[in-house]
N, C-alpha and C positions, 0 to 999 in steps of 0.2 A: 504494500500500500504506500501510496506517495504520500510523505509526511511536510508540510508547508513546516517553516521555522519560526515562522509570524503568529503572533495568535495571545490570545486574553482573556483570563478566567477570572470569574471572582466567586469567593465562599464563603458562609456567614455563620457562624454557630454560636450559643448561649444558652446561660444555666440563668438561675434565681440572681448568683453575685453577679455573670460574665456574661459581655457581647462583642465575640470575635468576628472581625473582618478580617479577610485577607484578598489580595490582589496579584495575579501574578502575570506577566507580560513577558512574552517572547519575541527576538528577534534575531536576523543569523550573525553569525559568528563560526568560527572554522571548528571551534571544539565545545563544550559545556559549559561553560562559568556562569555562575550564581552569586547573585549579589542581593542579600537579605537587608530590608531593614524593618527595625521591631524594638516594641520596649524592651528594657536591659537585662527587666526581671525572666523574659521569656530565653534569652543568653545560651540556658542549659539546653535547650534542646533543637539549636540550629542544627546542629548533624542531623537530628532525626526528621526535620524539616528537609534538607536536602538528601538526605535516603526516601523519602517519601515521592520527593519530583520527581526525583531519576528513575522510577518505576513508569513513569507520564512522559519524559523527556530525554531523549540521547544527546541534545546538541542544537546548539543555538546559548545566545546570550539570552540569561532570567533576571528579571527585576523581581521580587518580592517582597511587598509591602505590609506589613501586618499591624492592624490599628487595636484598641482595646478598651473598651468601654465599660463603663458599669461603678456600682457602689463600693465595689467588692476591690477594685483593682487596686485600691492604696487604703492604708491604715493612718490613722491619724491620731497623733500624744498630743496634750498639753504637756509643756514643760515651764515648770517657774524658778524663776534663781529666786529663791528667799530671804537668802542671807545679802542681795542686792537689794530686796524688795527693802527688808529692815534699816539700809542704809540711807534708801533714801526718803524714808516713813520719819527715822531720824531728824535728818538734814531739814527736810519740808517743816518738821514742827518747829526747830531749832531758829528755821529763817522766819515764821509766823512769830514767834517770840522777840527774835533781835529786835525786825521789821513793824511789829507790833498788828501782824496782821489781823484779822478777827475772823477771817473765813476758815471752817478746818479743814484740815486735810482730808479729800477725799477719795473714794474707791477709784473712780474717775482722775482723778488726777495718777494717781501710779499708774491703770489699766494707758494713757496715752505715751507712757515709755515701752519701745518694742522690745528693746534689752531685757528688759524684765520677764516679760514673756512673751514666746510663740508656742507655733502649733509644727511638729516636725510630721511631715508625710513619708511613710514609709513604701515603695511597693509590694505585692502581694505574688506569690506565685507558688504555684500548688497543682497538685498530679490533675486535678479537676478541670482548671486553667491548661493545662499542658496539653491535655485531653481535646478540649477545645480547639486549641490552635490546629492540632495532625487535622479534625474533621474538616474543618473549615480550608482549611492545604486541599486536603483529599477534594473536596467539593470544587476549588478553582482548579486544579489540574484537569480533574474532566471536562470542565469544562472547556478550558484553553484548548487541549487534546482536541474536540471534535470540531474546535473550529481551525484548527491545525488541521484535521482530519478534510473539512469540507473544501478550505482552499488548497490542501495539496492536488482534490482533486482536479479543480478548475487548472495547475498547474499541468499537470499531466495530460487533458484535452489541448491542453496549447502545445505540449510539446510532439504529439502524434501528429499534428498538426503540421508543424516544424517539419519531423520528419520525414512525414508524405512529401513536401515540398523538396527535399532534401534528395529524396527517393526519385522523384521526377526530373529531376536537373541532370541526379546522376544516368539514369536511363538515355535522357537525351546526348552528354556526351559522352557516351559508349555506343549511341548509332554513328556519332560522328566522327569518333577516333579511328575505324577503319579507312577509311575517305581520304586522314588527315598523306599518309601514304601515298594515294593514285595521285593525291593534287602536286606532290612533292616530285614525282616522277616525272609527272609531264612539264613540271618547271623543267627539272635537273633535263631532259632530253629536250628540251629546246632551246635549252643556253648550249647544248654540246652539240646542236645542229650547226647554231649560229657562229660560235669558234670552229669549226671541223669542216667548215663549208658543204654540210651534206654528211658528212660520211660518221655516222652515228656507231659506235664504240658501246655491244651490247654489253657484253662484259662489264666494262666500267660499272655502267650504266646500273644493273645489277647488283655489283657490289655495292654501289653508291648508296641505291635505293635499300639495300639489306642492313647497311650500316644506319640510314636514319629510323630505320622501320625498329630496329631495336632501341636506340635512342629515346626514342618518341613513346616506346611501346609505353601505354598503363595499365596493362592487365591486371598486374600485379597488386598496384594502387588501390585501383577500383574494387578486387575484391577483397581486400584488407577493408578498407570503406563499407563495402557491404556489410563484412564481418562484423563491424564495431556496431552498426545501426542495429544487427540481426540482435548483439548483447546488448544494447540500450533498451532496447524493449523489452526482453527479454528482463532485463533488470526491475523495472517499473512495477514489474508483476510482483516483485519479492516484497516479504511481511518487516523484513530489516530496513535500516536507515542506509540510503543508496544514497546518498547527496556526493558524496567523494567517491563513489564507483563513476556514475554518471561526468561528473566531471573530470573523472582522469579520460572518460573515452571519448567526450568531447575534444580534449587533447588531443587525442590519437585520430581522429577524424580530422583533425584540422593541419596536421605532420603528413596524411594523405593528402588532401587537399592542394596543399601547398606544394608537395612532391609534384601533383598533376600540371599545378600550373607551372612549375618550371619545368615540365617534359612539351607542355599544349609547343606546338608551332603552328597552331589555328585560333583566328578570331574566337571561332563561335565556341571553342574548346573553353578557351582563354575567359569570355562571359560567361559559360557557366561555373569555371571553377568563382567567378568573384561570386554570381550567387548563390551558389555552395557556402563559400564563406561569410557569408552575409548572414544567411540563413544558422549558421554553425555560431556565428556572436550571437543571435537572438538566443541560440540555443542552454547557450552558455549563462546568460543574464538567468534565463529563468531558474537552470542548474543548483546558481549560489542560493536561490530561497529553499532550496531542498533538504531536510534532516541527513 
């Protein structure tokens, strides 16, 4: 199955305390890297976050995002320095006294120093929570996966596509590469009319024409060519990640290619190898979004 490297999932899961989101985004890249981000408290179980994708994903570049909501996600202390508190319970009377203040001291008046006290928020993280985070993973990978799943396929209609086209270029200059010969021939014996005053030298002639006729030949080419499109399709069909099969034989389709047009000694030869190659870059663009 053709696997797209692009693709977007997201999962949601929650208890009484927790409401986990997660998000996760693919796009290509030549090998797997994963790059998490997530509260600190959830830390411990990135591994099991990334053994989890990698059941969903062979390759491509992953963003994962994971958010965390709820009552439950931080604990919250008061804390009071007292022995500050007293000092400046002190101080305050001390200056109502000198000052000859009349107002007293009150609760209000300490509660506006923050010194004195805050509130310390701690996060929470517990097997329940932990629990959460894998469903809610599990839940965006399927998801991503079948939209990976749907545009690998539209990828794969483009490249049958491709290749028919591909197929037909090649057909055509394989009617023409025998021709390229007879056209070569009746050059080469009418330059050796025109120096020879008449007197035509079959021999030469012969060898001449047997020396270009191997030159020139693409048999060879063409069905190496054949070969690699017969394995490309061939490939397409497999359940594995073919993204680097496919494109080592887009290489090798393109090392033919290129062979042919430096044997072509014909126009028309010489036009199809360019849309040969034309066709074999589209090939290749769509290749790289492949797993």
């Amino acid at each position: 199955m053709v696997m797209s490297m692009t693709g977007f999932g997201r999962g949601r899961a929650e208890s009484e305390l927790f409401i986990v989101n997660v998000e996760v985004k693919t796009v290509n890249h030549r090998f797997c890297e994963m790059n998490i981000r997530m509260p600190r408290q959830l830390l411990q179980i990135e591994d099991k976050i990334k053994k989890t994708l990698n059941q969903y994903i062979r390759r491509g570049r992953v963003e994962v995002y994971v958010s965390l909501e709820g009552e439950g996600a931080v604990t919250r202390k008061l804390h009071v320095d007292w022995s500050l508190v007293e000092q400046y319970y002190q101080f305050m009377n001390q200056a109502r006294e000198k000052y000859r203040i009349e107002e007293p001291v009150s609760l209000r008046d300490l509660l506006s120093y923050s010194e004195l006290i805050h509130i310390e928020e701690s996060e929470v993280g517990n097997e329940e929570l932990n629990q959460l985070v894998l469903d809610a993973t599990i839940q965006a990978a399927i998801l991503l996966k079948r939209m990976r799943q749907a545009e690998g396929e539209e990828i794969k209609k483009d490249l049958l596509v491709i290749i028919s086209q591909i197929e037909l270029n090649l057909t055509e200059l394989e009617s023409q590469a025998p021709q390229v010969v007879d056209i070569f021939k009746e050059r080469l014996m009418k330059r050796m009319l025109e120096f020879t005053n008449g007197q035509l030298d079959e021999t030469r002639l012969l060898t001449e024409a047997a020396v270009f006729s191997e030159k020139a030949d693409i048999n060879e080419e063409v069905t190496r060519l054949k070969s690699h499109i017969g394995q490309f399709i061939q490939t397409l069909a497999s359940e594995e990640p073919i993204g680097r099969k496919l494109d080592f034989l887009v290489q090798e389709m393109n090392r033919e290619a290129n062979t042919i047009g430096s044997k072509a000694n014909d126009s028309t030869i010489a036009k199809k190898v360019v849309d040969i190659k034309s066709l074999l870059e589209k090939l290749k663009e769509q290749v790289q979004n492949i797993e």
